[in-house]
N, C-alpha and C positions, 0 to 999 in steps of 0.2 A: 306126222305125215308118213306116208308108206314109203319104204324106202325104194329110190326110181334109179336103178343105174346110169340110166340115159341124162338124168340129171348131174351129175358129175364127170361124163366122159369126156369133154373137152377139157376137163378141169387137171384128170388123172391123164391124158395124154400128154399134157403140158408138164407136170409136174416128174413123170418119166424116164423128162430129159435132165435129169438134176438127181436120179436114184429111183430105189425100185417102193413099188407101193402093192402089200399085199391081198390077194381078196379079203380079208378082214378089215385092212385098214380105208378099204375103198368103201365097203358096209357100215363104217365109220361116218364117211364123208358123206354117202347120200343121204344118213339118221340122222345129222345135223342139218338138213333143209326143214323150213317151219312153211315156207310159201314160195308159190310161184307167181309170178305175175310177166304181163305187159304194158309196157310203157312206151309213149307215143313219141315220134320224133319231136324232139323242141320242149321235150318234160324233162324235170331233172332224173335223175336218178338221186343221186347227193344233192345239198344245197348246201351253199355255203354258210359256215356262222352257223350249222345246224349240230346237235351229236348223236350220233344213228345210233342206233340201239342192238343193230345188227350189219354185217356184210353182206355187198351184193356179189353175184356171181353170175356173169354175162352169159347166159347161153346160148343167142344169136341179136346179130345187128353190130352193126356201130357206134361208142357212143364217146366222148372226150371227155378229157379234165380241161379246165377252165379257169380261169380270175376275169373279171371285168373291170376293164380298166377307168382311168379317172374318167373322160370322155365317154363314158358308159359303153363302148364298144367291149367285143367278147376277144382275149389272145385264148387259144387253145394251146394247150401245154404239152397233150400228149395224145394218144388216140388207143381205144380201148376195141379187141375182138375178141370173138368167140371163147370160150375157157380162161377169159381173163377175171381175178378177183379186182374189182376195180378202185375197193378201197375196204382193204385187209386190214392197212394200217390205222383204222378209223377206230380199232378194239384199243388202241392206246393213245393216241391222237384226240381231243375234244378240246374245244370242236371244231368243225372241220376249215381249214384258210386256204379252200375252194368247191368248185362246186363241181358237177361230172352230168353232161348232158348228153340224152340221147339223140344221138344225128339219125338215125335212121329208128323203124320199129324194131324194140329190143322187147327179150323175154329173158327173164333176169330168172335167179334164187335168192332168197334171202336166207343167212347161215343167223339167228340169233348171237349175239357175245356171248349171251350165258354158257349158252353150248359152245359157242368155240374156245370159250378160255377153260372150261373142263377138258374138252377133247386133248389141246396143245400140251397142256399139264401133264394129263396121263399116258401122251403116245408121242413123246419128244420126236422120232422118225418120221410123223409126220409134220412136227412144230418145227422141224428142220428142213424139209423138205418147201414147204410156204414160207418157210424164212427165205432161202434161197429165192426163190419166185419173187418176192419181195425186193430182194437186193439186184436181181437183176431191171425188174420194172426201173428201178433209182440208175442202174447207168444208162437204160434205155434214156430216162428221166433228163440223167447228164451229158446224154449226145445230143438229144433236140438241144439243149441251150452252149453245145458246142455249134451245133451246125449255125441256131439263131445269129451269132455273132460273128463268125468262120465265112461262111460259104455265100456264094452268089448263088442268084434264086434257084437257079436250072442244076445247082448244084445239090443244094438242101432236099428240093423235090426228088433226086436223083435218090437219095440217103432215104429220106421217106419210105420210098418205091420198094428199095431194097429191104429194109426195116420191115417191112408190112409183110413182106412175101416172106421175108423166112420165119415171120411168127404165124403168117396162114399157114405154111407146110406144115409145121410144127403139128397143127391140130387138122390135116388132113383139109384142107380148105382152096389149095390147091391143083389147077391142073395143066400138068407141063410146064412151061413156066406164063401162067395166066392166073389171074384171081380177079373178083368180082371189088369192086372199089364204088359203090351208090352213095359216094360225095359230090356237093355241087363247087365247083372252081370256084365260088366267094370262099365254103368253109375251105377247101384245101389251100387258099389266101390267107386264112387267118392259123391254119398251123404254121406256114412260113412266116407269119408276121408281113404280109404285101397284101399289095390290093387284088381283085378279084382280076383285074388287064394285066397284071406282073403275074398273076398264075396263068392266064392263059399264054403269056410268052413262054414263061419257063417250060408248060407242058410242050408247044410248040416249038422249042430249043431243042427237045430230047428227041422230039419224031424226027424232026432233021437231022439229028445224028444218025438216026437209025437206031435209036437205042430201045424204044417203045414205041410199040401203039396203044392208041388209047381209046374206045370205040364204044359211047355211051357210059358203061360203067365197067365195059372189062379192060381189064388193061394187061396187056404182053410185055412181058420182056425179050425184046428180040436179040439184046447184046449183053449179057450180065455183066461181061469184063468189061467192057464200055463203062456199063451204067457204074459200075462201082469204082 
């Protein structure tokens, strides 16, 4: 594939904040995309019990990790945006004990393993840099399942909110403190583990504080130190 800068600039923005990534090693990152595509909300990206062959690389939309639970309902584990590799860990990981759905319409990358496990081999700067990226995803990872047990709804949503916004800043997604959030109150139910009437309290809890508005799908933060 021709190498597309515009194809890893969320990717190298994100990565930035963790050290510095050269024009050559960025020439790097867009020679390893093999394909682009789009994927409809409610497709997987990942399935679970599968072993990909290659890594995705989200370059717009929304899309979650997942398990389904015994009752056949879906808990969402985590939630995935722009410039996020959304299963990096999947080049050593097989196969995969979950799955990663697109909540909204995404347009993904796919990096081959081939090529990623040559690349990380011979340019450690960058195999350090997505390591990093990696271990931070896992304490993201381990704060949703602090809040899950921790925090009352309005709280966890609170954590969310804040969660969200400093990783849109991150890659320019951002504006003043507003970001675009095209979830429906059932799925933001199910990243808290509550029903779709306990997320509409919770979001309801926080306007009353005056902490957010939340206005179809953009959502303000009107108090940061409040909300955090």
């Amino acid at each position: 594939m021709a190498s597309d800068p515009y194809v890893v600039r969320l990717l190298i923005a994100r990565l930035l904040n963790y050290g510095s990534v050269s024009p050559s090693e960025q020439t790097l990152l867009e020679q390893s995309v093999s394909l682009e595509r789009e994927v409809l909300p409610g497709a997987d990206l990942v399935s679970e019990g599968t072993s990909p062959s290659h890594s995705t690389l989200l370059l717009s939309g929304f899309a979650a990790r997942y398990n389904v639970k015994l009752d056949g309902t879906r808990q969402i584990t985590s939630l995935h945006v722009a410039g996020d590799f959304v299963d990096l860990h999947s080049l050593l990981m097989k196969p995969m004990d979950h799955g990663i759905v697109a909540l909204t319409t995404c347009q993904v990358a796919l990096f081959p393993h081939e090529r990623m496990v040559g690349l990380l081999e011979q340019h450690p700067a960058i195999a350090r840099l997505l390591w990093v990226n990696t271990l931070v995803d896992g304490g993201t990872h381990r704060r949703w399942t602090f809040c899950m047990g921790s925090y009352q709804a309005h709280q966890h949503l609170a954590h969310l909110i804040c969660e969200l916004y400093l990783r849109l800043q991150q890659i320019g997604r951002v504006d003043d403190h507003s970001f675009h959030l095209p979830l429906s109150q059932a799925t933001v139910g199910e990243c808290l583990a509550i029903t779709p009437v306990h997320a509409n309290r919770a979001v309801q809890k926080l306007r009353a504080r005056g902490e957010i508005s939340w206005e179809r799908d953009l959502v303000t933060i009107k108090d940061w130190d409040g909300l955090v």
